[in-house]
VOLUM-455384 format. One record per residue: residue number from 1; residue in one letter; x, y, z of N, C-alpha, C in turn. Coordinates in pm, 1 decimal. Layout:
residues N
R num residu       nx       ny       nz      cax      cay      caz       cx       cy       cz
R NUM      a        X        Y        Z        X        Y        Z        X        Y        Z
...
//
This chain:
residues 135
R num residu       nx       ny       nz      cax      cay      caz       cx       cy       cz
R   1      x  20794.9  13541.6  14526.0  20749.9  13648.4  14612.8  20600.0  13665.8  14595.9
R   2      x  20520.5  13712.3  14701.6  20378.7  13717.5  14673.0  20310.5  13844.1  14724.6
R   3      x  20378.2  13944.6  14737.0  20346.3  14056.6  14759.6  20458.6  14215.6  14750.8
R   4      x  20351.6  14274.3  14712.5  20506.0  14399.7  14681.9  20571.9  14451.8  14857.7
R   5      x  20535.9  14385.1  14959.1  20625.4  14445.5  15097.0  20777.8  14294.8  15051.6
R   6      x  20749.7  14192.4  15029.8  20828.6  14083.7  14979.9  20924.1  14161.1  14885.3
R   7      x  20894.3  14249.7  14787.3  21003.4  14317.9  14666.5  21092.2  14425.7  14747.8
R   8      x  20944.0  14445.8  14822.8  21045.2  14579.9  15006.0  21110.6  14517.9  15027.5
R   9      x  21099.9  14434.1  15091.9  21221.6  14334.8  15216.5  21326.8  14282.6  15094.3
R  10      x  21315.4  14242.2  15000.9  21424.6  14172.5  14905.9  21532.0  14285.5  14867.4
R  11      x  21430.4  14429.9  14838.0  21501.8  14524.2  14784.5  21643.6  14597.3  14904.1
R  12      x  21576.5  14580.1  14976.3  21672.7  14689.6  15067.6  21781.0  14489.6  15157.0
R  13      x  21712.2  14445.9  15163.5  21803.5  14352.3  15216.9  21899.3  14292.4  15097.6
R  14      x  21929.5  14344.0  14986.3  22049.0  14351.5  14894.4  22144.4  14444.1  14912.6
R  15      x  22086.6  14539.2  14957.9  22212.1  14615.8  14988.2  22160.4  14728.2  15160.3
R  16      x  22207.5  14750.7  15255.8  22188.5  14776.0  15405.9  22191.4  14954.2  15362.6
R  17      x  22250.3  15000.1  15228.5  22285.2  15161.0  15212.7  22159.4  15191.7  15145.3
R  18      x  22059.2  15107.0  15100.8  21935.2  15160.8  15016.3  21891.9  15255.8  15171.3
R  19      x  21891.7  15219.0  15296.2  21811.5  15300.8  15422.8  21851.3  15402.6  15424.1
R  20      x  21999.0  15448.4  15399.4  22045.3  15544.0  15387.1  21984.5  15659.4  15278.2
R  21      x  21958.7  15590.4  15156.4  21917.5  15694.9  15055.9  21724.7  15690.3  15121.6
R  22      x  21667.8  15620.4  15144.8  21519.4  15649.8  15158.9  21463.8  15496.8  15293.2
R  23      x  21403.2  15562.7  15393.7  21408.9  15424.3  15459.2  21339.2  15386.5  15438.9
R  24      x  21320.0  15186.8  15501.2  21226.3  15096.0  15430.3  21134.1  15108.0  15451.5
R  25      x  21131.5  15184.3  15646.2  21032.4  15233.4  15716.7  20911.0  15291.4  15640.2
R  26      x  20927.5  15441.9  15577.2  20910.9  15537.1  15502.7  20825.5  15417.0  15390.7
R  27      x  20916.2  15382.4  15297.1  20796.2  15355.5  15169.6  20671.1  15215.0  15215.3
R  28      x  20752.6  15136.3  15326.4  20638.2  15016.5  15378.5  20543.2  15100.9  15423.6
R  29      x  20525.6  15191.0  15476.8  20409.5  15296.3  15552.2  20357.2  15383.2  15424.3
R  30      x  20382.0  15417.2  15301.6  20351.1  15493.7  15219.6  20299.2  15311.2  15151.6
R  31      x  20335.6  15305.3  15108.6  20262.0  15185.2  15026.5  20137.5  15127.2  15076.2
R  32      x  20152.2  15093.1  15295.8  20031.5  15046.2  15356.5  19947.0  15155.8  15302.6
R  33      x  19968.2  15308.6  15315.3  19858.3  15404.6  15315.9  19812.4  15380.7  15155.1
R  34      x  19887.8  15345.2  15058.8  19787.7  15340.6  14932.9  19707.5  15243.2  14937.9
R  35      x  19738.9  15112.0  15002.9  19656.0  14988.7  15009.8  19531.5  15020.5  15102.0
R  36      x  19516.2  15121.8  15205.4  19456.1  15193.1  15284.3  19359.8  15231.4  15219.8
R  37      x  19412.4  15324.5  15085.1  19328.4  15349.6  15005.5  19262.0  15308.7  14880.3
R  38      x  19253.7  15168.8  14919.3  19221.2  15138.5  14753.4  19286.9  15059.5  14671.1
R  39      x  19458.6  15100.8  14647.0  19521.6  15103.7  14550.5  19517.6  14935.0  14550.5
R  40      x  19501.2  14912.8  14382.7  19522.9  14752.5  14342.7  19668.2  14724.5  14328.7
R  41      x  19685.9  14582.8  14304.4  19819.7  14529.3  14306.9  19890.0  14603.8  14201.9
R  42      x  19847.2  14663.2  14058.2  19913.2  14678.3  14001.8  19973.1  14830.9  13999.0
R  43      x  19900.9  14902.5  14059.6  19899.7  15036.9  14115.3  20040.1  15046.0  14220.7
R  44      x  20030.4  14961.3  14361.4  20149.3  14934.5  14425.4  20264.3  14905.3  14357.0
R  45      x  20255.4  14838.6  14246.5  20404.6  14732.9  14198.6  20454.5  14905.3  14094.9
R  46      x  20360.6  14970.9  14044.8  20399.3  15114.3  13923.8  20411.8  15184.8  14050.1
R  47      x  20435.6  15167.0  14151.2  20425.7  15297.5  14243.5  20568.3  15295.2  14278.0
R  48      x  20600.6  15119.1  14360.0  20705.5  15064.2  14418.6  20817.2  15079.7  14291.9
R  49      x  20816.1  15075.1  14141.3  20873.8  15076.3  14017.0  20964.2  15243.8  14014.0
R  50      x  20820.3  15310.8  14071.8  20909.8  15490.0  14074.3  20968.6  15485.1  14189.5
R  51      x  20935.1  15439.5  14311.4  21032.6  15436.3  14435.5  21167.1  15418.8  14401.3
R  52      x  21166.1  15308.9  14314.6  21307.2  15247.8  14305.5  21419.1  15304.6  14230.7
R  53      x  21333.6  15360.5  14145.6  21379.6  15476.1  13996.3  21440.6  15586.4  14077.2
R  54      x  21358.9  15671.8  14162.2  21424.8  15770.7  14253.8  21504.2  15713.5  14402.8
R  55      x  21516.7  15583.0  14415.1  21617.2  15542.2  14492.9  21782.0  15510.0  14423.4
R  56      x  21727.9  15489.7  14321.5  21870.8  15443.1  14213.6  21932.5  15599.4  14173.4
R  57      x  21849.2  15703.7  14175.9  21872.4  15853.0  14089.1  21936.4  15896.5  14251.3
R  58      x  21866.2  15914.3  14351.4  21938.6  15949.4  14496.2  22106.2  15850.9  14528.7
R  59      x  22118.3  15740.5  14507.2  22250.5  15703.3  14497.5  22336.6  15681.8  14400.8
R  60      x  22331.7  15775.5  14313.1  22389.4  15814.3  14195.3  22421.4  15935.1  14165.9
R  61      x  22405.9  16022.3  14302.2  22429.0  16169.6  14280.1  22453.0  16199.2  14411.4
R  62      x  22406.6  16337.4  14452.3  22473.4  16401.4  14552.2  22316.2  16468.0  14618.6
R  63      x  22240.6  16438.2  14562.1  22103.6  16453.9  14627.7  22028.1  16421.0  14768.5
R  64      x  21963.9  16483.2  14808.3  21894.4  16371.9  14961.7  21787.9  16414.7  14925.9
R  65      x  21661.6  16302.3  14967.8  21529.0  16281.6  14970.3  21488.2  16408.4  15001.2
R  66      x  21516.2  16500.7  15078.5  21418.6  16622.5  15130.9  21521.7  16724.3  15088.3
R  67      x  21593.1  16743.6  15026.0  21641.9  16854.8  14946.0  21615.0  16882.0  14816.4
R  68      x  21548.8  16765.8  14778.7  21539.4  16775.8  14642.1  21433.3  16872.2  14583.3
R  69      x  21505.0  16946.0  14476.9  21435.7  17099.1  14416.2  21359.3  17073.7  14317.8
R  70      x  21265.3  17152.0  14230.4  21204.5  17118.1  14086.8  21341.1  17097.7  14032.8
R  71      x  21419.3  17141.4  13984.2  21557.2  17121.6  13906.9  21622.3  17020.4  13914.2
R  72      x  21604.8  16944.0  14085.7  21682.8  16824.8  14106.8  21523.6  16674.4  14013.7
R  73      x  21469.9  16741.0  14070.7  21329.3  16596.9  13958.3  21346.4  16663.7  13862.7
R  74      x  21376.9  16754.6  13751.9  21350.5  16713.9  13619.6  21524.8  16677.0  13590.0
R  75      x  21566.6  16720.5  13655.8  21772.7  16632.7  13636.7  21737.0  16464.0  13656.6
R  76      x  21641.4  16435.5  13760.7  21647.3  16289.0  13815.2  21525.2  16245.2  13650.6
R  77      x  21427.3  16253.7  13568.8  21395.3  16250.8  13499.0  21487.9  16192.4  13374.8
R  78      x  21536.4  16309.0  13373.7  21664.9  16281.8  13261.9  21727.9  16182.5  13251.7
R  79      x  21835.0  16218.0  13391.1  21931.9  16085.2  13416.7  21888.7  15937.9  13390.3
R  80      x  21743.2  15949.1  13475.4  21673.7  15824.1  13437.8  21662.6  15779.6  13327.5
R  81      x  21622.4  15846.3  13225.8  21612.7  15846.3  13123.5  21749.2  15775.2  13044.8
R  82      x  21829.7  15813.9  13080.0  21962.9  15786.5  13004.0  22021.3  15635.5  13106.6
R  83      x  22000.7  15635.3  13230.4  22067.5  15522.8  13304.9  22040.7  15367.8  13341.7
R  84      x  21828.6  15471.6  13314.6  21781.4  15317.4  13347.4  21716.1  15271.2  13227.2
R  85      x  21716.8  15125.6  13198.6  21670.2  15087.6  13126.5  21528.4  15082.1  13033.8
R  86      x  21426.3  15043.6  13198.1  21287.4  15072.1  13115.9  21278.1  15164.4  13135.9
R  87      x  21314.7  15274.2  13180.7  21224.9  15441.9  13185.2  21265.1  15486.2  13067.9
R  88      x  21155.7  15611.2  13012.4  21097.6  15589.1  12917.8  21053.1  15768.2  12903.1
R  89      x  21098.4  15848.1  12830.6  21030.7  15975.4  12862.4  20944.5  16013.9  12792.7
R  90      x  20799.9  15953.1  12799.0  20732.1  15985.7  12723.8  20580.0  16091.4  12847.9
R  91      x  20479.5  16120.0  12801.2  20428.1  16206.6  12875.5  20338.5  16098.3  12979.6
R  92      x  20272.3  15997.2  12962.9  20259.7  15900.7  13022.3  20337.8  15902.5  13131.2
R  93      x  20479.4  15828.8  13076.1  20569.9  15753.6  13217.3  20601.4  15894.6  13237.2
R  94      x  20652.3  15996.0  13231.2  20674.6  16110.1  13291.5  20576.0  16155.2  13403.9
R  95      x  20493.2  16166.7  13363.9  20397.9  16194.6  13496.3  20344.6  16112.7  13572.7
R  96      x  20315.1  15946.1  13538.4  20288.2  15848.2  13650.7  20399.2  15851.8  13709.8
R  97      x  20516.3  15867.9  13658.9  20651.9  15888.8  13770.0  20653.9  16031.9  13863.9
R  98      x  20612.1  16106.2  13855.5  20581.5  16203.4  13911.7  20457.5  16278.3  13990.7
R  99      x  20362.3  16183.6  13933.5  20281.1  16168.4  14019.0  20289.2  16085.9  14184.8
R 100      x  20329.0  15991.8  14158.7  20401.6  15863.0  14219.1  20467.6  15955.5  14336.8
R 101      x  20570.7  16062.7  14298.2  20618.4  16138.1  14356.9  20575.9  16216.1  14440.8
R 102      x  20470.2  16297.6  14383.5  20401.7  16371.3  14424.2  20324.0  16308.8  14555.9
R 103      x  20264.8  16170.6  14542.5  20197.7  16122.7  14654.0  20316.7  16120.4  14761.9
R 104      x  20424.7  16025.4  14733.8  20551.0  15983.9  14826.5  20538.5  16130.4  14914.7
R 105      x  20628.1  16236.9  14813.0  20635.7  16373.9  14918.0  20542.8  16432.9  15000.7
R 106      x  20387.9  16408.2  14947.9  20278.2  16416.4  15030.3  20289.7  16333.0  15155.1
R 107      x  20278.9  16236.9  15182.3  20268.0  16168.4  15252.5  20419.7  16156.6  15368.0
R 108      x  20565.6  16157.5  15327.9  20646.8  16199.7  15389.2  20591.6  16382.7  15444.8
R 109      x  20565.3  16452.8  15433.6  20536.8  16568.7  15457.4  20445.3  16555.2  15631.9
R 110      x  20333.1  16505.6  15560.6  20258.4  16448.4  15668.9  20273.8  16402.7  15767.8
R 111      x  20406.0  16309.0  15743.0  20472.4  16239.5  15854.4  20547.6  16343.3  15922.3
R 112      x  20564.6  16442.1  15858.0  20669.6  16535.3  15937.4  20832.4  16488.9  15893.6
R 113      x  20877.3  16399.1  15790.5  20976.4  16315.1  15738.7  21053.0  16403.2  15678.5
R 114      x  20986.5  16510.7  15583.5  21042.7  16599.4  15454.7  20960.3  16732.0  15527.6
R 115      x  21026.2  16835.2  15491.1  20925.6  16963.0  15513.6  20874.2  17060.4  15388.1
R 116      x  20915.9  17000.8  15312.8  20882.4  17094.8  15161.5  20816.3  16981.2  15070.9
R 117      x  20700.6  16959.2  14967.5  20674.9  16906.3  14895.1  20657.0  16926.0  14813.2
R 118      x  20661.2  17038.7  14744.7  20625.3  17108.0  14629.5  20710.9  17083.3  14525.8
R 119      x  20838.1  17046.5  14509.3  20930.3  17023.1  14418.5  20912.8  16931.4  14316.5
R 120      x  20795.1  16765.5  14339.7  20758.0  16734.3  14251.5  20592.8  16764.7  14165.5
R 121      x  20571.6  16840.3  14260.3  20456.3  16904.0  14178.3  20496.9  17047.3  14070.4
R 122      x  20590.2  17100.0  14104.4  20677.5  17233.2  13996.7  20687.6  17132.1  13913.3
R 123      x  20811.6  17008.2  13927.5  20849.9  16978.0  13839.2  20795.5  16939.6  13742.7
R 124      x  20686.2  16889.9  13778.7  20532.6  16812.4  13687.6  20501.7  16945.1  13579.9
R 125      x  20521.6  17066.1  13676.7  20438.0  17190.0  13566.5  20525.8  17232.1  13470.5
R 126      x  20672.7  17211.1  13509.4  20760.7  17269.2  13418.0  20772.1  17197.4  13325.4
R 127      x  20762.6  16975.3  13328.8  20834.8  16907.6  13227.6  20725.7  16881.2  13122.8
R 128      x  20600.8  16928.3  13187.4  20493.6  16835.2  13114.5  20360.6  16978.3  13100.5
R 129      x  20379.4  17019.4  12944.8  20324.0  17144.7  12910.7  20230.1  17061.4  12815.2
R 130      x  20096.1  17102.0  12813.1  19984.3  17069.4  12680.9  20015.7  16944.7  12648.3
R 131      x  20028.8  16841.2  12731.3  20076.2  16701.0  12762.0  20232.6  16609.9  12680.4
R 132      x  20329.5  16720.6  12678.4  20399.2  16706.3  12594.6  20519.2  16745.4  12708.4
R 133      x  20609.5  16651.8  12677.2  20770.7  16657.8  12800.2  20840.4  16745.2  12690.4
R 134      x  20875.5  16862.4  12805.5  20996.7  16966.7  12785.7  21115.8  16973.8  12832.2
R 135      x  21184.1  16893.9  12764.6  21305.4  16845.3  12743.9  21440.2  16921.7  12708.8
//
């Protein structure tokens, strides 16, 4: 593969229900806009890494992309924590994962996609105090 839209197209053409939890539409247009801005390859691939983290946490629960509360990201945190392999809860990956977030919901917002965005920016204030995850 030679580009992270190639890990897009591989990812969701494994399974046709990933559109269902977040469409491909949605993160290929959020990813063009970081490349829009700047963002280097390795920036896209840690970005596309939390996409996938909160695509695996959305079909593993009872959640949808634009319902999700501060309570539902620091639950999806957790879970992660316990389900997926490399995640990692340290204050670092906690907040590049939530940052990550924070852009996604920005940018769905914008689109008019989601109407609330604030849920991963709470969650950021609640998990991550004097740079330390509150657990």
């Amino acid at each position: 593969m030679d580009n992270i839209f190639d890990y897009v197209a591989d990812f969701y053409a494994q399974d046709e229900e990933w559109n269902t939890v977040l469409q491909q539409s949605y993160v290929e247009n959020f990813l063009r806009a970081k490349v829009w801005q700047g963002a280097t390859e390795e920036e896209l691939f840690r970005a596309w890494d939390h996409i996938t983290v909160l695509c695996i946490f959305l079909g593993n629960s009872d959640n949808f992309l634009g319902d999700m509360t501060r309570e539902d990201f620091i639950d999806c945190v957790g879970w992660c924590a316990r389900n997926v392999s490399d995640f990692f809860v340290t204050p670092q990956e906690v907040a590049a994962f939530l940052d990550t977030m924070i852009e996604l919901y920005a940018h769905l917002k914008k689109k008019r996609i989601i109407t609330n965005a604030s849920a991963p920016v709470e969650a950021k204030a609640k998990l991550l105090v004097d740079g330390q995850v509150q657990m």
